[in-house]
N, C-alpha and C positions, 0 to 999 in steps of 0.2 A: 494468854498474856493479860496481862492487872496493871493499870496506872494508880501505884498511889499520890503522885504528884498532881493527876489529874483532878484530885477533888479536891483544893483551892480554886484552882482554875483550868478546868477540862479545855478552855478554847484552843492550846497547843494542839492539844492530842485529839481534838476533833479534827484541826486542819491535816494531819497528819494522817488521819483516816479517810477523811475527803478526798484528799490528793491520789491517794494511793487507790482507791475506788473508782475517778475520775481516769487515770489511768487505763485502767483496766476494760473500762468504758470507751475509752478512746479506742483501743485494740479493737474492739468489737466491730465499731462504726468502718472503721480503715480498712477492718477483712470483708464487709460490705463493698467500700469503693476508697480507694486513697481520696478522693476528692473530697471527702466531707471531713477530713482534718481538719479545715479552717474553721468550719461551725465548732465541732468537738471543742476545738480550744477557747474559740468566743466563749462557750458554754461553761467550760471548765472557770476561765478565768473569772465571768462573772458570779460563779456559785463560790469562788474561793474568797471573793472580797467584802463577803458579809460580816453582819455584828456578831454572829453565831448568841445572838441571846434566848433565842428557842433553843439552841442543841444544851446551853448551857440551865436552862429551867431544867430541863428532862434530869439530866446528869445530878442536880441539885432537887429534886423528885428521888431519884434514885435513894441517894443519899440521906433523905430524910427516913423513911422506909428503914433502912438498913441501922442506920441508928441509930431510932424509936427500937428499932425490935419489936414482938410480941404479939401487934399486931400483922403477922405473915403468916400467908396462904401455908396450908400444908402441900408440901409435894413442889414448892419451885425452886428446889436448890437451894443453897444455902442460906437457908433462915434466920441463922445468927449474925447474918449481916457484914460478918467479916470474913477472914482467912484464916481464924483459927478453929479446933473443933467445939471449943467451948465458948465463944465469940467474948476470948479476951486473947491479950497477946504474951501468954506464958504465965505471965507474974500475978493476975488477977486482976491487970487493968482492963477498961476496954480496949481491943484490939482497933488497928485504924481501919476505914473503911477503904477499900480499893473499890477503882470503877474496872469491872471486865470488858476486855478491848470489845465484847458483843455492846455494852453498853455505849459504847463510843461510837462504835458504827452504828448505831439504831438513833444516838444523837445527830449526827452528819447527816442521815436521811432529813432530817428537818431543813437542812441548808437547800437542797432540791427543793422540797418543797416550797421555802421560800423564793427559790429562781426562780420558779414556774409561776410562784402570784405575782411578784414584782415583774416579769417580764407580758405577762399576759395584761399586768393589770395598765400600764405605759400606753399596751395597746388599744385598750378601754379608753385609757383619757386622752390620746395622742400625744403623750409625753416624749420632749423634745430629748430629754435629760433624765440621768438615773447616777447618782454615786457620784457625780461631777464631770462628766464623762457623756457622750450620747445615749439613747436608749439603746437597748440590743436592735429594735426594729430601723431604728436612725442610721446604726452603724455597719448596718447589713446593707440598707440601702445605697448608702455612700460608698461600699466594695462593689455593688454592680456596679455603678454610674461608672468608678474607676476603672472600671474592667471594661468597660466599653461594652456590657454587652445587650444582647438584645430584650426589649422587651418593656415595662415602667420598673422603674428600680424602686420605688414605694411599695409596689403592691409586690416585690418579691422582696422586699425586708420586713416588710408585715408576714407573709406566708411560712418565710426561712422563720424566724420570731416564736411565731406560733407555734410552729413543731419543736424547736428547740425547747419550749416550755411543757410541751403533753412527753417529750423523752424526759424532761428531768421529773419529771414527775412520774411515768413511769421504772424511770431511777429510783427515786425515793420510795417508792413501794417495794420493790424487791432487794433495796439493800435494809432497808427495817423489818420487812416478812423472817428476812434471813437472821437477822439478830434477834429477834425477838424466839425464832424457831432453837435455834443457837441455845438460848437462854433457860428453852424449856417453859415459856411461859405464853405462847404464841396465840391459845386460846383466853386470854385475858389480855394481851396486847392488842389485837389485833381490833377488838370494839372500839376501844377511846382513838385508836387511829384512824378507824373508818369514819366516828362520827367529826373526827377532826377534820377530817378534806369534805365531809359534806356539811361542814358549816362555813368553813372559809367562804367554799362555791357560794352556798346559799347566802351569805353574808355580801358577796359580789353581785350578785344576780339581784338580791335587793335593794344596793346601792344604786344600780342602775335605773331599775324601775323604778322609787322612789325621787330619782331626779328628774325623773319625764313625766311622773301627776300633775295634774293641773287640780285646783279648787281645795288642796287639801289646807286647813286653817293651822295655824302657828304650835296648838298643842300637836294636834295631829305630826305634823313637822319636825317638831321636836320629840316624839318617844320613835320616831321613822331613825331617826340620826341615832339615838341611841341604840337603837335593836340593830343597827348595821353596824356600828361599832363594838357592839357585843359579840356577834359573830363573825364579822370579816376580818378581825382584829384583837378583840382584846382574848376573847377564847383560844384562838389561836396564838398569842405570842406566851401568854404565863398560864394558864390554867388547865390547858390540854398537854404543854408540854411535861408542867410536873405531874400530870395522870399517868401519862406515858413511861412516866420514871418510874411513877410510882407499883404501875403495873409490873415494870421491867422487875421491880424487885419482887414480886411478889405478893404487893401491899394488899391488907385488908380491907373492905366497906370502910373503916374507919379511919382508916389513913388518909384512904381517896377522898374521900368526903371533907376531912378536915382541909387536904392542898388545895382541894380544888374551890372549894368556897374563900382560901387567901388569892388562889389565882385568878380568881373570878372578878375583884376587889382589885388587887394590883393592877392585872389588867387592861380595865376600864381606865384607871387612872391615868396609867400609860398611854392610853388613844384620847385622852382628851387633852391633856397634856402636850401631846404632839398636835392636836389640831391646833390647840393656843401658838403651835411656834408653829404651824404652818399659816397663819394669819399675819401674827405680829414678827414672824423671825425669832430669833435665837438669843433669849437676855443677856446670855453671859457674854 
């Protein structure tokens, strides 16, 4: 199945992929134990109330690919970037591009991945709050307290939290492995997504150590805050997703190269942007 609707705006037909994957996922957990429906659905609900601006990079990576043309891998399927055999649509126009529902669901894996950094990362800062709402680790704690039952209801909304975050993340890998396989393209997908979770991490992991140095001077300080913001965030929200796209289609060294040096650029801009409104608040 082909969304051509989805490529103005994939975010329908991502949530529509998520949902139904989510789903599916839930079955799983249930034939495990019925008990763990209520995490399932915490989980579920907080992956579905995202911005989807990573699944929608990817999708819009796709896209660019497909309608450049020329620059495509031999051997990934359809190269002319459309649905017809000449990659116009009968008359001698370009044909539209569709996004393949594999495309969509390899999009949707980005949404796990992002529950799994936003909920682990809460845990990192002890954040009270997420979305306007408790944090997942808050609001887990606050159903033991309710529930009366035994034991600190902190340390078992941190613990439930954490696991909830390493399932949606191994969610995220095998609902992308599968599309990307799906696609025929899994041997070129599968690098810019590995190096994707190992920069996010490693962009975390040096947020943290970076705020426990002591003696480090103001320059030092300041290229520490940029190199974390380049991988804990700006790589990750626009540069990696349209690699990902880019891969899905096919794309050549030159394609990649080109998205990824605008996503590398957008990016940055995006996390520092957002750090300005996480100081001063919101201008508008």
């Amino acid at each position: 199945m082909a969304h051509p609707d989805a490529v103005a705006d994939p975010g329908p037909a991502v949530t529509a992929a998520l949902r139904a994957e989510l789903a599916l996922r839930r079955a799983e957990l249930l034939a495990v134990d019925p008990r763990l429906a209520a995490d399932a659905d915490r989980l579920a609900d907080f992956a579905l109330t995202g911005k989807q601006l990573r699944p929608r990079f990817l999708c819009w990576g796709y896209r660019a690919v497909r309608e450049i043309g020329g620059d495509v891998v031999a051997g990934t399927g359809d190269t002319d970037g459309t649905d017809g055999t000449d990659g116009t649509d009968g008359t001698g126009a370009p044909a539209p591009v569709v996004l393949p529902d594999a495309v969509i669901r390899a999009a949707a894996a980005l949404e796990l991945i992002q529950a799994c950094a936003l909920v682990h990362d809460d845990l990192i800062d002890r954040s009270d709050t997420r979305r306007g709402g408790p944090s997942m680790h808050r609001a887990i704690a606050k159903s033991h307290a309710d529930a009366g039952w035994s034991g600190e209801s902190d340390h078992y909304g941190t613990s439930i939290a954490l696991l909830l975050g390493d399932l949606a993340l191994a969610w995220a890998d095998d609902l992308f492995t599968a599309a990307a396989a799906e696609l025929g393209v899994l041997d070129r997908a599968l690098p810019p997504w590995r190096a994707m979770r190992l920069e996010v991490l490693a962009g975390q992991i040096l947020d943290v150590r970076v705020g426990v140095e002591l003696g480090a001077d103001a320059t030092a300080q300041d290229a520490d805050a940029m190199l974390v913001n380049r991988y804990k965030t700006a790589a990750y929200t626009v540069e990696r997703p349209l690699h990902l796209g880019a891969a899905l289609a096919g794309g050549g060294d030159d394609a990649v190269g080109l998205l990824r040096r605008y996503g590398a650029a957008v990016g940055m801009a995006f996390q520092l942007r957002d750090d300005v409104l996480g100081v001063f608040g919101d201008p508008w």
